[in-house]
C-alpha positions as CSV (number, residue, x, y, z in Angstrom):
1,X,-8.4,10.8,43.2
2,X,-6.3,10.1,40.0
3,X,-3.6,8.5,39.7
4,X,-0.7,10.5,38.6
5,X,1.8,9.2,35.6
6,X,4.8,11.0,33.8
7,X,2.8,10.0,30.5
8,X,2.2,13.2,28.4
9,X,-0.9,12.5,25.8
10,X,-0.9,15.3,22.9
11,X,-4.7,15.7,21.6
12,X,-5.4,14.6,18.4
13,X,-4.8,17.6,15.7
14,X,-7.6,18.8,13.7
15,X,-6.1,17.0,10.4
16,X,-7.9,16.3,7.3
17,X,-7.4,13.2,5.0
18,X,-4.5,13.4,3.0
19,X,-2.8,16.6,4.6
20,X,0.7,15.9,5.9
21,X,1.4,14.8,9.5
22,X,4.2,13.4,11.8
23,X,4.1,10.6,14.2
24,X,6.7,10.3,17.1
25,X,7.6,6.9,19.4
26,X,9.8,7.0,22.7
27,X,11.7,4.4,23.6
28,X,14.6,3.2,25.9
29,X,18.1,3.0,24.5
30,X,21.1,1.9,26.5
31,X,21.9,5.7,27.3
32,X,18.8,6.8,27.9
33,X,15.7,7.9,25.2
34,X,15.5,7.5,21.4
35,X,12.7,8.3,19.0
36,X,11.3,7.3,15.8
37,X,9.6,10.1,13.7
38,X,7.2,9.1,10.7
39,X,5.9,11.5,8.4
40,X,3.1,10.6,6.4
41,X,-0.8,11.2,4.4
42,X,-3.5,11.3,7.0
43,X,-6.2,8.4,6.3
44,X,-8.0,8.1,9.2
45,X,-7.9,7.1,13.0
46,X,-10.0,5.5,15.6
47,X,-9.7,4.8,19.4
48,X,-6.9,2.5,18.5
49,X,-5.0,3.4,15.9
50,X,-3.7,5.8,13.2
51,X,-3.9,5.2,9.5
52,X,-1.0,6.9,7.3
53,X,0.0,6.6,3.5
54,X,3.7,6.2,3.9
55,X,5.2,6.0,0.7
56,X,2.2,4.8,-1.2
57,X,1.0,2.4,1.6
58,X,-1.4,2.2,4.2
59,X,0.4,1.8,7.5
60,X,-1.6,1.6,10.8
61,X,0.2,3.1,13.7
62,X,-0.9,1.4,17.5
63,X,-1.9,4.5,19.6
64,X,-0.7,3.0,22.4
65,X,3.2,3.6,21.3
66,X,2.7,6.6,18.7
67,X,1.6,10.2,19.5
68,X,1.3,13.1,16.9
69,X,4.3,15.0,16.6
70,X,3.8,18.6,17.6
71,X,6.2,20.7,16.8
């Protein structure tokens, strides 16, 4: 049997490189939940991370703390 977890994993988007896409982190604040949202160029992504140009840099995003954004 699985173990069950509040944890809600979004599937990775069918995204091309260099189309537009957000990423979104949860995290505790002292009155309850805050996010950060990131919007940037798809590069690439692997079982570990997600690349993004954001604002003219490569910037590597940890799956482990940020999902895609879909809204």
């Amino acid at each position: 049997m699985s173990k069950r977890t509040n944890a809600v994993r979004v599937s990775a988007p069918s995204v091309k490189r260099g189309e537009l896409v957000q990423l979104v982190r949860w995290r505790p604040a002292a009155d309850g939940w805050a996010y950060d949202v990131v919007d940037g160029l798809y590069e690439r992504r692997d079982r570990g991370s997600i690349t993004l140009q954001v604002e003219g840099e490569p910037t590597v995003f940890n799956r482990d703390e940020w999902e895609w954004c879909a809204a």
